[in-house]
C-alpha positions, 0 to 999 in steps of 0.5 A: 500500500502507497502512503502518502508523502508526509509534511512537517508542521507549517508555521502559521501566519499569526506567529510570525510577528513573533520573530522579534523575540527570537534569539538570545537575551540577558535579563535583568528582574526586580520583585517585591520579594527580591532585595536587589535585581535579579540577572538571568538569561532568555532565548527564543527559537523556532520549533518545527520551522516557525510552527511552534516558539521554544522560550527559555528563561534562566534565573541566577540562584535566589531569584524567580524560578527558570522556566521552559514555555512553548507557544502556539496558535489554535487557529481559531482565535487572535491570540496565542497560548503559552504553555509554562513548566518551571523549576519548581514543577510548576506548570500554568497556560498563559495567553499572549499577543504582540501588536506593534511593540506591545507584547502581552501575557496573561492568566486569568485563574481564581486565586492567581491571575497574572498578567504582563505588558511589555514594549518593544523598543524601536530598534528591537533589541530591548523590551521592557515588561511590567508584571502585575498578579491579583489574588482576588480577581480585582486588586493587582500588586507588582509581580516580576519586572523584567527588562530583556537586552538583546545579545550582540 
């Protein structure tokens, strides 16, 4: 019996606007929790030949927790989801978006609700994220900061 010929994962248009986020980044967070600033490490890169966004993020000790997400798009809404695992075991679904330089993510969950604004500079090579988390639903307080630089 023939099989037909197999094709990979093709990359959906709706992330595409996302390439200005692929490549490597240091970090530097500030937190409530956290008596100084925070130095890390992010990278994106293209899974399945732009199919799916691979975002790692590494946190020197004593600061947040280092994370692997994956995002993607389902076709049939504007937004794409993040699926986030970290260090702790700690594992949550996140939506997101970018459009022009503003790029946000957000979890609305009862007890936990996080959500990030970030802008994208005009060169594109530092954004600036404000985080914020709401235990009951209505009253936000500062979460994780996080300015991102890009690496030469």
């Amino acid at each position: 019996m023939h099989e037909p010929a197999k094709r990979p994962p093709q990359p959906t248009s709706s992330l595409k606007h996302f390439d200005v986020l692929v490549g490597e980044w240091n970090t530097v967070g500030t937190h409530p929790a956290f008596p100084s600033p925070v130095h890390g490490r992010s990278s994106f890169e293209w899974l399945m030949k732009g199919a799916l966004l691979l975002w790692h993020f590494d946190w020197e000790r004593g600061g947040p927790p280092s994370a692997l997400s994956v995002i993607g798009h389902d076709d049939s809404v504007e937004t794409c989801s993040m699926l986030y695992s970290d260090e702790r075991g700690v594992a949550r679904i996140y939506q997101m978006s970018l459009e022009g330089d503003v790029w946000k993510m957000w979890r609305d969950s009862p007890g936990f609700s996080q959500r990030v604004t970030g802008t994208v500079s005009s060169d594109g090579n530092t954004i600036t994220c404000h985080g914020e988390l709401s235990r009951d639903g209505s009253t936000w307080e500062q979460d994780l900061d996080v300015t991102y630089t890009r690496k030469p």
